[in-house]
C-alpha positions, 0 to 999 in steps of 0.5 A, a space after each residue: 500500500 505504501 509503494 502504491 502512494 508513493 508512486 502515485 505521489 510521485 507522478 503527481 509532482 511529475 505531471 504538476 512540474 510539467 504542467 508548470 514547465 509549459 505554463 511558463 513557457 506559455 508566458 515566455 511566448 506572450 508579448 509583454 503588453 499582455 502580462 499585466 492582464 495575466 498578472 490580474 487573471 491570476 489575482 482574481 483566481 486567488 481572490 475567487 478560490 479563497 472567497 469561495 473556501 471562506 464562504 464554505 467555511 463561514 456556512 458550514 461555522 453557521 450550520 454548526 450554530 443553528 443545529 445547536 441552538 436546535 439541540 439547545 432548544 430540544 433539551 431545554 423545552 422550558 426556555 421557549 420565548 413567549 409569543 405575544 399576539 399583541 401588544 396588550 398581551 405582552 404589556 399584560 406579561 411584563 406588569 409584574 416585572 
């Protein structure tokens, strides 16, 4: 098993090093009028890959926090706010207060 991944990792780095190598021989190749609008293709790549793990990473933080507060809520039936139809009702419920 052990071979298996390290052989596998290692046609990996292989086949990302020549993905690199043509990449930047792809650049050497452009005229030079065209790299600043790489340069800003590229930034916007790595604005748009790290915005995109943020926002999953923020989801997944306020999934995490309504499924406890759901769970809070189960085991602690006694907390449930109080709903007041109207206005009255609730001055009614907070006179003794």
């Amino acid at each position: 098993m052990m071979t298996i991944t390290v052989s596998a990792n290692a046609k990996y780095r292989a086949a990302s090093s020549a993905n690199e190598r043509a990449v930047i021989a792809a650049l050497r190749r452009l005229p030079p009028d065209y790299l600043p609008e790489v340069l800003h293709y590229i930034e916007f790549l790595d604005y748009k890959i790290n915005a995109d793990r943020v926002d999953a990473e923020e989801e997944a933080g306020l999934w995490a926090a309504v499924e406890a507060n759901q769970r809070y809520k189960q085991q602690h039936p006694d907390e449930q706010l109080e709903v007041h139809e109207t206005g009255a009702d609730f001055l009614k419920a907070v006179a003794d207060l």
